[in-house]
C-alpha positions as a Markdown table, in Angstrom:
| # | Residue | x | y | z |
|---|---|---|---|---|
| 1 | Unk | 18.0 | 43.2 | 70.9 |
| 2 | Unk | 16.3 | 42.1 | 74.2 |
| 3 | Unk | 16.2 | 38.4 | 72.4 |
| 4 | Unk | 19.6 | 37.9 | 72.1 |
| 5 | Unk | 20.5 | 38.3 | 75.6 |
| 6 | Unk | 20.1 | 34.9 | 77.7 |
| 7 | Unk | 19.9 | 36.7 | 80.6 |
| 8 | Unk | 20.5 | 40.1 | 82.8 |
| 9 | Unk | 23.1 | 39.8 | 85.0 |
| 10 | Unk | 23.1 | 43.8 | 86.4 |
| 11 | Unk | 20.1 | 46.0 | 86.2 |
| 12 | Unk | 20.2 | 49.5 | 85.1 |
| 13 | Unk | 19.7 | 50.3 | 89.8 |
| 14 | Unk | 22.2 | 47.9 | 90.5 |
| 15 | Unk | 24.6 | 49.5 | 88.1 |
| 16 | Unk | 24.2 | 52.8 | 88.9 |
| 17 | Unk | 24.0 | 52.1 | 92.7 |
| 18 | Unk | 27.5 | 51.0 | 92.5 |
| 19 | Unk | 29.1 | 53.8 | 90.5 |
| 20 | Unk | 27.3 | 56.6 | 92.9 |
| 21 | Unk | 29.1 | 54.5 | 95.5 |
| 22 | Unk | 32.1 | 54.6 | 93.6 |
| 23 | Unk | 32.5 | 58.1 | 93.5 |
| 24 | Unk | 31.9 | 58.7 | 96.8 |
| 25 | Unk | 34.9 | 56.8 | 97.6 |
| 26 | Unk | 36.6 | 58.6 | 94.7 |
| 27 | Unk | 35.6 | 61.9 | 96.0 |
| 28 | Unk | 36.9 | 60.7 | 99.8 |
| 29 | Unk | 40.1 | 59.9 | 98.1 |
| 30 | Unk | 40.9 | 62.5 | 96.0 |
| 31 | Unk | 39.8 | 65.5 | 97.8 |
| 32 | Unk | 42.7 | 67.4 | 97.9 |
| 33 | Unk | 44.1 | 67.0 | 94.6 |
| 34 | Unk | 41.4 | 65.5 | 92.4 |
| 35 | Unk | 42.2 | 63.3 | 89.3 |
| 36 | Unk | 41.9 | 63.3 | 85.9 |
| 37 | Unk | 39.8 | 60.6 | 84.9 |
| 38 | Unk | 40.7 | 58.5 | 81.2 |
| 39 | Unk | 37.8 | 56.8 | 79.9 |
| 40 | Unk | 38.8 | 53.7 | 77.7 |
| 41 | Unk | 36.6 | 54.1 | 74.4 |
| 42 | Unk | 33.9 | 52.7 | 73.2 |
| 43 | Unk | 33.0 | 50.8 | 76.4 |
| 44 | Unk | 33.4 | 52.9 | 79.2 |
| 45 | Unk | 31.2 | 55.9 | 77.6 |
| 46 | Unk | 28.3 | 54.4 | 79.7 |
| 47 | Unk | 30.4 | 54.0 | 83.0 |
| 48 | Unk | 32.2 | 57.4 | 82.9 |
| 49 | Unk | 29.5 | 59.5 | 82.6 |
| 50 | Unk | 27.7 | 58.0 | 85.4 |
| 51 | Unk | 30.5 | 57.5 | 87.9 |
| 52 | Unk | 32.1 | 61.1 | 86.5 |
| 53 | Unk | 28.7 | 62.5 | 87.6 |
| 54 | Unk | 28.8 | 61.2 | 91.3 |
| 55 | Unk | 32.2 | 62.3 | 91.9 |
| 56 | Unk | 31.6 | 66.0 | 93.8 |
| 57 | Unk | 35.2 | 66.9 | 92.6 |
| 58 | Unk | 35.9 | 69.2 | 89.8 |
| 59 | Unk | 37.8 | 66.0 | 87.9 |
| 60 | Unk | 39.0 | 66.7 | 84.3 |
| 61 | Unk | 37.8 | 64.2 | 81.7 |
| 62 | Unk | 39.7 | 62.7 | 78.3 |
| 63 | Unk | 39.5 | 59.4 | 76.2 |
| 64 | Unk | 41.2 | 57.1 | 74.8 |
| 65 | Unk | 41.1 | 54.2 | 72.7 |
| 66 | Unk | 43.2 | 50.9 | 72.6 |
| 67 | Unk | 41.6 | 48.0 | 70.7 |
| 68 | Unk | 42.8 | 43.9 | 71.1 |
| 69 | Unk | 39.5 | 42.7 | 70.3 |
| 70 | Unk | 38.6 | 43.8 | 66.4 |
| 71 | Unk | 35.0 | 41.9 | 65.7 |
| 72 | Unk | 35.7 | 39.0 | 67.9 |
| 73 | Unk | 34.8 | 38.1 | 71.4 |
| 74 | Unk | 38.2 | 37.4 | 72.9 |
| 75 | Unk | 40.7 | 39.5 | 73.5 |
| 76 | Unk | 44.0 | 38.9 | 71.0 |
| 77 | Unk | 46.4 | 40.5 | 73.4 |
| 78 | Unk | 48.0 | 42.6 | 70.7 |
| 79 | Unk | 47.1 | 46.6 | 71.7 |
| 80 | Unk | 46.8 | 49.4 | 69.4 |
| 81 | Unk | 46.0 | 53.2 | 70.0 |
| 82 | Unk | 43.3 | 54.2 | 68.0 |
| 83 | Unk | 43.0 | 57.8 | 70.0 |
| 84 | Unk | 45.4 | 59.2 | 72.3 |
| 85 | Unk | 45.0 | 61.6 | 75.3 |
| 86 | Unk | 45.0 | 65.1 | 74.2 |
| 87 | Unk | 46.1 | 65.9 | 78.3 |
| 88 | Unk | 49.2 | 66.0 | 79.5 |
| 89 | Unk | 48.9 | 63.4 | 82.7 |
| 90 | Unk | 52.7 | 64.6 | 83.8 |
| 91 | Unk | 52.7 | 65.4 | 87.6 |
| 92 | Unk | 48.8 | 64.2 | 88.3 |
| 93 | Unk | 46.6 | 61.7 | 89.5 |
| 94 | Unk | 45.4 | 59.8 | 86.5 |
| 95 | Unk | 42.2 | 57.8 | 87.3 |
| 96 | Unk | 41.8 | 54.9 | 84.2 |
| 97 | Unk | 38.0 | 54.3 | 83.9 |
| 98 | Unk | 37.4 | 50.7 | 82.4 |
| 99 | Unk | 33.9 | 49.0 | 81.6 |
| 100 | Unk | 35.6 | 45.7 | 82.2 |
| 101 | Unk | 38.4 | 43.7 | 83.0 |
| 102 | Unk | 38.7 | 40.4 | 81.3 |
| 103 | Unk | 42.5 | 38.9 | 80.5 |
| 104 | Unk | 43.7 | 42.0 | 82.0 |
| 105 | Unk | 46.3 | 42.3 | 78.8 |
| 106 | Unk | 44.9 | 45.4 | 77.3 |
| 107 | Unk | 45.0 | 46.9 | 80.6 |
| 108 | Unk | 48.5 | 46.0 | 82.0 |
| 109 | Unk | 49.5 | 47.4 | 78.7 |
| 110 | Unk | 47.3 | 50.6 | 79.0 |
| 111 | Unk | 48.6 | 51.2 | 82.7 |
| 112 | Unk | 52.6 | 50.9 | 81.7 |
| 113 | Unk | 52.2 | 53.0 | 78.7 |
| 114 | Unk | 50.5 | 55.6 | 81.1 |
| 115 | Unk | 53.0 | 55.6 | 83.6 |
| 116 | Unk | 55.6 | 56.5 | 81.3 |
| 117 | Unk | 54.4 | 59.8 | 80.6 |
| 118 | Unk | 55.6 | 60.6 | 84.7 |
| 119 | Unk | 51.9 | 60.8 | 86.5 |
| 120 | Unk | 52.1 | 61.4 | 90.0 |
| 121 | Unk | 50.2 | 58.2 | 90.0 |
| 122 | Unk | 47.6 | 55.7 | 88.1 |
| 123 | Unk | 44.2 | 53.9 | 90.0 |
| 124 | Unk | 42.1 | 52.1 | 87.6 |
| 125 | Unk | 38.4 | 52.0 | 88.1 |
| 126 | Unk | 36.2 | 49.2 | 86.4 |
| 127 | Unk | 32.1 | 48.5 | 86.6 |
| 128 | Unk | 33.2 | 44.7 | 85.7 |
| 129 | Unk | 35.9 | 41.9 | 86.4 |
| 130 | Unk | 36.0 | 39.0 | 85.1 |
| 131 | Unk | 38.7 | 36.9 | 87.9 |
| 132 | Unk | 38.0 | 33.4 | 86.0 |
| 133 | Unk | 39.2 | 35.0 | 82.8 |
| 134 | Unk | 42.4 | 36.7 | 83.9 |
| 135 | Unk | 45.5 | 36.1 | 82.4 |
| 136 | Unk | 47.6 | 38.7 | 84.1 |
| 137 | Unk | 46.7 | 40.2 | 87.7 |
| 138 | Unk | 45.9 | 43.7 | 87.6 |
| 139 | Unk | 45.6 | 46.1 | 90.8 |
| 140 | Unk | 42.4 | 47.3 | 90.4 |
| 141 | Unk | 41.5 | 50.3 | 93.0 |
| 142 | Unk | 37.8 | 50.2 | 92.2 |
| 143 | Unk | 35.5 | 47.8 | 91.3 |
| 144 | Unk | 32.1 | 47.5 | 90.4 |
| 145 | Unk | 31.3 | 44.0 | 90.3 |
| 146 | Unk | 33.2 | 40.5 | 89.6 |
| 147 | Unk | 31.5 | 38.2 | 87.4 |
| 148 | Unk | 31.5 | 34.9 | 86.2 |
| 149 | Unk | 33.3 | 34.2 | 82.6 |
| 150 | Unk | 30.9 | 34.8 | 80.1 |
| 151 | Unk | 30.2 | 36.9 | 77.1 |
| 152 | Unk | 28.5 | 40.0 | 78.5 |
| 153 | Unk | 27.0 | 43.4 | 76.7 |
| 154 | Unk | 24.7 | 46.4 | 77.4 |
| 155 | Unk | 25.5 | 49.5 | 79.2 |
| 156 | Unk | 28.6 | 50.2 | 77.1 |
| 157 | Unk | 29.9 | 47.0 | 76.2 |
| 158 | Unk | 29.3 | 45.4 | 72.9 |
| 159 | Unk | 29.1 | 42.4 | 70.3 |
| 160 | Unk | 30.4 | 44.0 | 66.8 |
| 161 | Unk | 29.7 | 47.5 | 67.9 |
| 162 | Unk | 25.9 | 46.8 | 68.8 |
| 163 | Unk | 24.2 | 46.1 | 72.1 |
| 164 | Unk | 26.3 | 49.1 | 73.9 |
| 165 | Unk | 22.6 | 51.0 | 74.4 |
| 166 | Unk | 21.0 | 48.6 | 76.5 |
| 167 | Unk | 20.7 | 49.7 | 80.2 |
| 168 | Unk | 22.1 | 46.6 | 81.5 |
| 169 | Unk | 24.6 | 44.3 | 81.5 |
| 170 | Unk | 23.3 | 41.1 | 79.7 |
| 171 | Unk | 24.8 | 37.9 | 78.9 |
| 172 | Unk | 24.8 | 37.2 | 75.3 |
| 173 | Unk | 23.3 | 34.1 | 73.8 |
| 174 | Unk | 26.1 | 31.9 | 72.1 |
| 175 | Unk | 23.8 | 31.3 | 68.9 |
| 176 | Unk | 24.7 | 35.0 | 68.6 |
| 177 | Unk | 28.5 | 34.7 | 68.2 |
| 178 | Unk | 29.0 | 31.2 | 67.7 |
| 179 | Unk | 28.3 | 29.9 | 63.7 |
């Protein structure tokens, strides 16, 4: 795997550096009512287990899945649930955990559909944005790290569901994706 990726942009220290920061902040902010924190499958398995781990809250935990990407490497803008929350978020603090933020479509989507179902409110936390490539701006309460516009994998994120299990976040080499 290690020789498709051009180069690392995040190490495995950097990355989980930043989330233990994260959830400090998470922990300062939700102390007295703490959230419930919705991972965003595949990608954020990586990211949610290590920022759910530096949060000293007793935070609640469920997934979903929403997919505008199928095998490709840009997003089509078109959302579909693939899994649905099995919590009802009525009434609480709903905390969306993202492993990146690239048009921003999936997301605005994800975060109107989620405040329909009454929350007392939604935060959005992602390890990566991608500024260059947004399409639509996004209020993001936590961020990891910006980064330039490129094609990026490891640590969750993936090329046709492989890469995810590399401990960093690499940048893909274009003879990978590109025929």
């Amino acid at each position: 795997m290690q020789d498709d990726v051009e180069r690392v942009l995040l190490d495995e220290t950097a990355i989980r550096g930043r989330l233990a920061e994260i959830g400090r902040q998470i922990t300062e902010d939700y102390a007295d009512e703490p959230p419930i924190l919705v991972g965003v499958l595949k990608g954020a398995v990586m990211v949610m287990s290590d920022l759910a781990r530096s949060i000293d809250l007793p935070v609640e935990m469920d997934w979903m899945a929403v997919s505008s990407y199928g095998a490709g490497t840009r997003s089509s803008g078109v959302v579909r649930i693939l899994k649905d929350l099995g919590t009802d978020i009525a009434d609480r603090h709903v905390l969306i955990v993202e492993d990146i933020i690239d048009s921003g479509l999936t997301l605005s989507w994800l975060l109107a559909n989620l405040r329909s179902r009454g929350p007392r409110s939604v935060e959005v936390a992602a390890l990566l944005r991608k500024p260059e490539a947004a399409r639509i701006e996004i209020d993001v309460k936590y961020i990891g790290f910006d980064i330039p516009n490129e094609f990026v994998i490891g640590y969750g994120l993936d090329y046709a569901e492989t890469y995810r299990n590399l401990p960093y976040v690499g940048v893909l080499k274009r003879s990978v994706y590109e025929d």
